[in-house]
VMD Tcl script that builds the backbone (N, CA, C; Angstrom):
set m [mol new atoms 261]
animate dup $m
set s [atomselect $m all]
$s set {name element resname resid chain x y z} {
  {N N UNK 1 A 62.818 98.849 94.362}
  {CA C UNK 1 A 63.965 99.115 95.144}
  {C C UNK 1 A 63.699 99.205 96.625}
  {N N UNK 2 A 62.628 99.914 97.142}
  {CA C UNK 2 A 62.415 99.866 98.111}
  {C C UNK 2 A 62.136 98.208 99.332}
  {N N UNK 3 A 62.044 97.122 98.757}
  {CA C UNK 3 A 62.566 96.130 99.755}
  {C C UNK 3 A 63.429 95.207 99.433}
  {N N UNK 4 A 64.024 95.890 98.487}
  {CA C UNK 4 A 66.035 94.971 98.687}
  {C C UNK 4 A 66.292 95.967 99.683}
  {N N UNK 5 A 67.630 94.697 99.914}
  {CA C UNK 5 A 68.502 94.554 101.014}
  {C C UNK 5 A 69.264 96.176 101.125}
  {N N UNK 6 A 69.656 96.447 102.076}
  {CA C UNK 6 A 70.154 97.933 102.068}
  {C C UNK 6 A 71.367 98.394 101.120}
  {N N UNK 7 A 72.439 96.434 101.243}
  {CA C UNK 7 A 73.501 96.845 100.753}
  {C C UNK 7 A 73.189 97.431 98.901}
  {N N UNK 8 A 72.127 96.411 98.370}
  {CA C UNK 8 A 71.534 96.301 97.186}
  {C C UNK 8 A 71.181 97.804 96.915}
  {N N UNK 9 A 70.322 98.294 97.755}
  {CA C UNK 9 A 69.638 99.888 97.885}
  {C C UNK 9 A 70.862 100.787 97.548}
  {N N UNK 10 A 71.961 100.486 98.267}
  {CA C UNK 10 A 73.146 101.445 98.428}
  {C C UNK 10 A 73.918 101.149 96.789}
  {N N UNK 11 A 73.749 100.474 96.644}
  {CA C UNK 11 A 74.549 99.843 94.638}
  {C C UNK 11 A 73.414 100.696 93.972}
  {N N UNK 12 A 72.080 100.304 93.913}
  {CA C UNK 12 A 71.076 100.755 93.369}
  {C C UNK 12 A 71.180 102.413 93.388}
  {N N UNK 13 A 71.342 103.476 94.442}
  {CA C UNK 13 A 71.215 104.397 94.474}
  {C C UNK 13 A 72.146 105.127 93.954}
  {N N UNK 14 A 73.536 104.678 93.915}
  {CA C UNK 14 A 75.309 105.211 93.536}
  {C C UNK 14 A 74.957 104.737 91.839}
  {N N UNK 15 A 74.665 103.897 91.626}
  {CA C UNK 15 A 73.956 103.873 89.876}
  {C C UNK 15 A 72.986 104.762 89.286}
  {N N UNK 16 A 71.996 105.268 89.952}
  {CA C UNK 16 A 71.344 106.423 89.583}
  {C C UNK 16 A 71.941 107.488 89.724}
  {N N UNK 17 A 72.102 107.888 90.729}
  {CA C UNK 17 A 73.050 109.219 91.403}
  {C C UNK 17 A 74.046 109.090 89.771}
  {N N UNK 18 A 75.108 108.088 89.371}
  {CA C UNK 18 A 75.757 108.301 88.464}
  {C C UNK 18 A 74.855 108.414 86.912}
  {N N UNK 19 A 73.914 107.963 86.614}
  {CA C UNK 19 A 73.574 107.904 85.683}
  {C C UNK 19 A 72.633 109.357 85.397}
  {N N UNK 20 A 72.371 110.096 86.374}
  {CA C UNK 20 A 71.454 111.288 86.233}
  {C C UNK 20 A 72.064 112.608 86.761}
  {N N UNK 21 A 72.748 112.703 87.444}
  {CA C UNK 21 A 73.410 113.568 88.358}
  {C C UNK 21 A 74.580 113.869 87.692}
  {N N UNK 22 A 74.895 114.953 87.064}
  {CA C UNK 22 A 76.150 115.359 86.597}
  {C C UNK 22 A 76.904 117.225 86.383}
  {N N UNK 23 A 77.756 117.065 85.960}
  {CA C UNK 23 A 78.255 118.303 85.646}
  {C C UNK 23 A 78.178 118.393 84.203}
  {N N UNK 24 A 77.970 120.348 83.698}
  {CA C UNK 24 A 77.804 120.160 82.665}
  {C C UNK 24 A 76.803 120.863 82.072}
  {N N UNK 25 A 75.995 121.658 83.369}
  {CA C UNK 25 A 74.760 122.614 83.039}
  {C C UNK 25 A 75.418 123.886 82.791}
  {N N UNK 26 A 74.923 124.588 82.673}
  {CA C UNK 26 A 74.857 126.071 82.222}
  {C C UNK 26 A 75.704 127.025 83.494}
  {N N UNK 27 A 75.039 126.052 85.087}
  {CA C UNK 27 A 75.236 126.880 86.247}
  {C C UNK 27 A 76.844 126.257 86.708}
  {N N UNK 28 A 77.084 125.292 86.168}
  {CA C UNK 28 A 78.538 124.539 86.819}
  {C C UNK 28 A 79.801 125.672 87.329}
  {N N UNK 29 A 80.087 125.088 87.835}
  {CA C UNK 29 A 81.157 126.152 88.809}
  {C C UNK 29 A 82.545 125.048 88.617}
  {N N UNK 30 A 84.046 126.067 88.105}
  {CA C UNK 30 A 84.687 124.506 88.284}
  {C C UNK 30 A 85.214 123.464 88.887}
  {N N UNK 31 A 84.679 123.586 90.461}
  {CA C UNK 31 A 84.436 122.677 91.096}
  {C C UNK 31 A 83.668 121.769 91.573}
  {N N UNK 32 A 82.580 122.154 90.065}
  {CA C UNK 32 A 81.413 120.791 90.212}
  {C C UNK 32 A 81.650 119.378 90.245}
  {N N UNK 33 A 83.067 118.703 89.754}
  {CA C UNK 33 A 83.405 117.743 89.713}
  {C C UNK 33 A 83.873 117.452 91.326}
  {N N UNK 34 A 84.368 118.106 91.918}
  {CA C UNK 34 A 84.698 117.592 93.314}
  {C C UNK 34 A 83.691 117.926 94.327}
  {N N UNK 35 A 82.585 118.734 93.549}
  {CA C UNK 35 A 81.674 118.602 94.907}
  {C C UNK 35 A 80.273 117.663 94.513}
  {N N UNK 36 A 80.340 117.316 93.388}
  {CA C UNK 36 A 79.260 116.176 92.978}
  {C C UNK 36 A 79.863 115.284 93.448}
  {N N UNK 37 A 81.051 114.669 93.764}
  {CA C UNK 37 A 81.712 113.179 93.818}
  {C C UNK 37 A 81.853 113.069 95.638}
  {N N UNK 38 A 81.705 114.556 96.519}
  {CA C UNK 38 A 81.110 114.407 97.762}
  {C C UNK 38 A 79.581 114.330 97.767}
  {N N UNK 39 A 78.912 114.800 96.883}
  {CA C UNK 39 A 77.419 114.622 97.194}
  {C C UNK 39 A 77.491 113.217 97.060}
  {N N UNK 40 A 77.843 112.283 95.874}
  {CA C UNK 40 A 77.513 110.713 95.731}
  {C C UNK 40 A 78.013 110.301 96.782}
  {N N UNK 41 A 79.176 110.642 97.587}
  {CA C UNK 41 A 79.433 109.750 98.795}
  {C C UNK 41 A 78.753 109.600 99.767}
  {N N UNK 42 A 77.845 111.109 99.950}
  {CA C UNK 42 A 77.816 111.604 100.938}
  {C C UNK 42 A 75.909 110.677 101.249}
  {N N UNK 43 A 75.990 110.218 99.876}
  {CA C UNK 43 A 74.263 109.958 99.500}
  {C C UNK 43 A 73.797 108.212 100.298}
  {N N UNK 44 A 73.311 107.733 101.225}
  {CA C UNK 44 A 73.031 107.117 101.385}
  {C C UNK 44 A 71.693 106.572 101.240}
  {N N UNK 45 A 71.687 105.447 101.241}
  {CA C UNK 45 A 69.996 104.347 101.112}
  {C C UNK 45 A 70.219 103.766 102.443}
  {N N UNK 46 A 68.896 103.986 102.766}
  {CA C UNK 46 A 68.495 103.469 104.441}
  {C C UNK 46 A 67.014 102.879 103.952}
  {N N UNK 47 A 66.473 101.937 104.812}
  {CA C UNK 47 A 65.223 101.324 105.110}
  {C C UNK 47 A 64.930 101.443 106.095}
  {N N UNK 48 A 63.589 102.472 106.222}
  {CA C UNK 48 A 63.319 102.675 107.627}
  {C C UNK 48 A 61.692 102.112 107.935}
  {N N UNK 49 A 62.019 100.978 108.434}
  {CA C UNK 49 A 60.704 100.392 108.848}
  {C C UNK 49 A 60.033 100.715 110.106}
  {N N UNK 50 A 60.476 101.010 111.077}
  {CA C UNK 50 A 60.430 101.174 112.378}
  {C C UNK 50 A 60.662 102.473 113.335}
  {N N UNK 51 A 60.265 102.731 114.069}
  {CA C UNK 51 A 60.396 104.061 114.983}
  {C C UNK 51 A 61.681 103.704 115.454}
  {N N UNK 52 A 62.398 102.702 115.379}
  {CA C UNK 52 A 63.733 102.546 116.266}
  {C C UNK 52 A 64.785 102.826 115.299}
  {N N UNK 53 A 64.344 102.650 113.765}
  {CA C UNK 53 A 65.103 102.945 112.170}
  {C C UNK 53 A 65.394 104.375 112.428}
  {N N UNK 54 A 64.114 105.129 112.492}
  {CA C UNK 54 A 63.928 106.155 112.688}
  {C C UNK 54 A 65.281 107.165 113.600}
  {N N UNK 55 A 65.115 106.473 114.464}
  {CA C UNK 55 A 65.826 106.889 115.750}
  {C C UNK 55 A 67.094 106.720 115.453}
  {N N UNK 56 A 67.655 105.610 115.106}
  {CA C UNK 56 A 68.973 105.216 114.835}
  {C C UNK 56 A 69.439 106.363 113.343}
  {N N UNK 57 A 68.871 106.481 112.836}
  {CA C UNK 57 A 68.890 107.658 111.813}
  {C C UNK 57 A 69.390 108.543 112.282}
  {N N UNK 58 A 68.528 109.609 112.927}
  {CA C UNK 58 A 68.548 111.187 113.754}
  {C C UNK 58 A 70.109 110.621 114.454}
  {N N UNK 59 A 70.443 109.808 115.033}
  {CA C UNK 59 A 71.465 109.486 115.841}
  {C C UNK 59 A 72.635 109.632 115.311}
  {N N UNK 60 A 72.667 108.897 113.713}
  {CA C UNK 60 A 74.109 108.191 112.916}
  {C C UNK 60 A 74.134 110.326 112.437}
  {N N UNK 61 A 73.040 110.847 111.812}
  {CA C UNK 61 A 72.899 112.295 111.418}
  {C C UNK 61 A 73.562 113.227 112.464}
  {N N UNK 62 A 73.448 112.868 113.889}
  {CA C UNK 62 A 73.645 113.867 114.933}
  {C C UNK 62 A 75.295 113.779 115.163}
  {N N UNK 63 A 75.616 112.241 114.947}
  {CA C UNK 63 A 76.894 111.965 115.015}
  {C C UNK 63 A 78.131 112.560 113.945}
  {N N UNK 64 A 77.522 112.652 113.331}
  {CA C UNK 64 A 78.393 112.837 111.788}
  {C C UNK 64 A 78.281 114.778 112.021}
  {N N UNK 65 A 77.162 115.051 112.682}
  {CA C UNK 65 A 76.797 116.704 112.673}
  {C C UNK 65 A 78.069 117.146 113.727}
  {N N UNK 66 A 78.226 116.494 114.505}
  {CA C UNK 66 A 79.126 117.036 115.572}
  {C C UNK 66 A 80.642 116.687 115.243}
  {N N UNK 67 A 80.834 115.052 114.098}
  {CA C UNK 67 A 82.134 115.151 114.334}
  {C C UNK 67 A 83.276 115.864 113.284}
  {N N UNK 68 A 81.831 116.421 112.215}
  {CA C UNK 68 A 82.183 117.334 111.155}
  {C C UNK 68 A 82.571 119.208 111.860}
  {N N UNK 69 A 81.577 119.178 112.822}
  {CA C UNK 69 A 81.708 120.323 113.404}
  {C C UNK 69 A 80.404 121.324 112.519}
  {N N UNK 70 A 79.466 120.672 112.284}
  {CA C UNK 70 A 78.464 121.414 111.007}
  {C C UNK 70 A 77.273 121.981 112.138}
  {N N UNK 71 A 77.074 123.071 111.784}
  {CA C UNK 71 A 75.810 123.105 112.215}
  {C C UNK 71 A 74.865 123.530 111.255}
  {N N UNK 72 A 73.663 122.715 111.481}
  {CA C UNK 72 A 72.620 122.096 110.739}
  {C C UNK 72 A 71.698 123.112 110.434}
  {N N UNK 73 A 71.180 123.575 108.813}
  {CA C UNK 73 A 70.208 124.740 108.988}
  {C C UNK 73 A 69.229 123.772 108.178}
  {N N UNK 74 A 68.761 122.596 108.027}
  {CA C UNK 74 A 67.926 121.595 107.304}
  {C C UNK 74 A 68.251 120.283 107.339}
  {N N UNK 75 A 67.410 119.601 106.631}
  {CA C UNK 75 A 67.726 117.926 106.110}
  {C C UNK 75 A 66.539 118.075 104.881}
  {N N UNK 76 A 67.391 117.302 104.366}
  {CA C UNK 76 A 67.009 117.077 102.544}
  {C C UNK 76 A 66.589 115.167 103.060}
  {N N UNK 77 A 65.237 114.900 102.826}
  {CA C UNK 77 A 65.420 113.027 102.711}
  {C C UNK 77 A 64.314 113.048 101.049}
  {N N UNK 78 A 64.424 111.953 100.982}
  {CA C UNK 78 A 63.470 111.196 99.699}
  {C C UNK 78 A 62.940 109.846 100.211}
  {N N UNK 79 A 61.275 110.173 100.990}
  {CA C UNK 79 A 60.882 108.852 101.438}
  {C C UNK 79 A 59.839 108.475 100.458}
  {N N UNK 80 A 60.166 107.506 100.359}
  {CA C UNK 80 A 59.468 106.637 99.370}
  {C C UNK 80 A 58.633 105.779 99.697}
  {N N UNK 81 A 56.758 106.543 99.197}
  {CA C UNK 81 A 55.972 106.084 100.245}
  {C C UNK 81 A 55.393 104.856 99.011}
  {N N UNK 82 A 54.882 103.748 99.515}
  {CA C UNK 82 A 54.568 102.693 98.897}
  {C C UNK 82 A 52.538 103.141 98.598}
  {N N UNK 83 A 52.359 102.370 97.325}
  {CA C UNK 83 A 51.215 103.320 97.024}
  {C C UNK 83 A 49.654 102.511 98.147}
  {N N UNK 84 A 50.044 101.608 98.381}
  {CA C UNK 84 A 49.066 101.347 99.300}
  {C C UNK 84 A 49.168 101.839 100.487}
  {N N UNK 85 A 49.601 102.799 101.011}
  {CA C UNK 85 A 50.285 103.935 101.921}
  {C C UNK 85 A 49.079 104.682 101.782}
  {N N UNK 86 A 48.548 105.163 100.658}
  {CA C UNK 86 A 47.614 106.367 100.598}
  {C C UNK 86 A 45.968 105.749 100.968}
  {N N UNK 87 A 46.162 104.455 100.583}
  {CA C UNK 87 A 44.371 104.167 100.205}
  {C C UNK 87 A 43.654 103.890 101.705}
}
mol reanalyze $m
mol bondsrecalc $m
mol representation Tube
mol addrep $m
């Protein structure tokens, strides 16, 4: 998954997210259905090859932080390091 196309990444990820991610545990509240169906929206696939990826990231994040009115106590990512990364 990691070098298809972003739009591919973004199909790819809304298929997992649905296939693993659900309501239905023990802890569910009954508005797990409307706040899981903002987490899947909310879930994007990015490819970040570059310090300028990078950048444009923190940017589209800073944008969305201000026009929500949120202020930020973290960031949650999942980078997905390729295994010839380590050797």
């Amino acid at each position: 998954g990691a070098r298809m196309p972003a739009d591919d990444g973004q199909k790819e990820l809304q298929a997992i997210l649905w296939r693993h991610v659900k309501c239905g545990g023990v802890n569910d509240t009954p508005d797990c259905p409307k706040l899981l169906e903002k987490f899947r929206a909310a879930a994007v696939y990015l490819q970040l090859k570059t310090d300028n990826d990078f950048r444009t990231l923190a940017e589209q994040i800073e944008a969305v932080n201000k026009a929500r009115q949120f202020s930020e106590s973290g960031r949650l990512f999942y980078l997905s390091i390729p295994p010839y990364a380590y050797a």
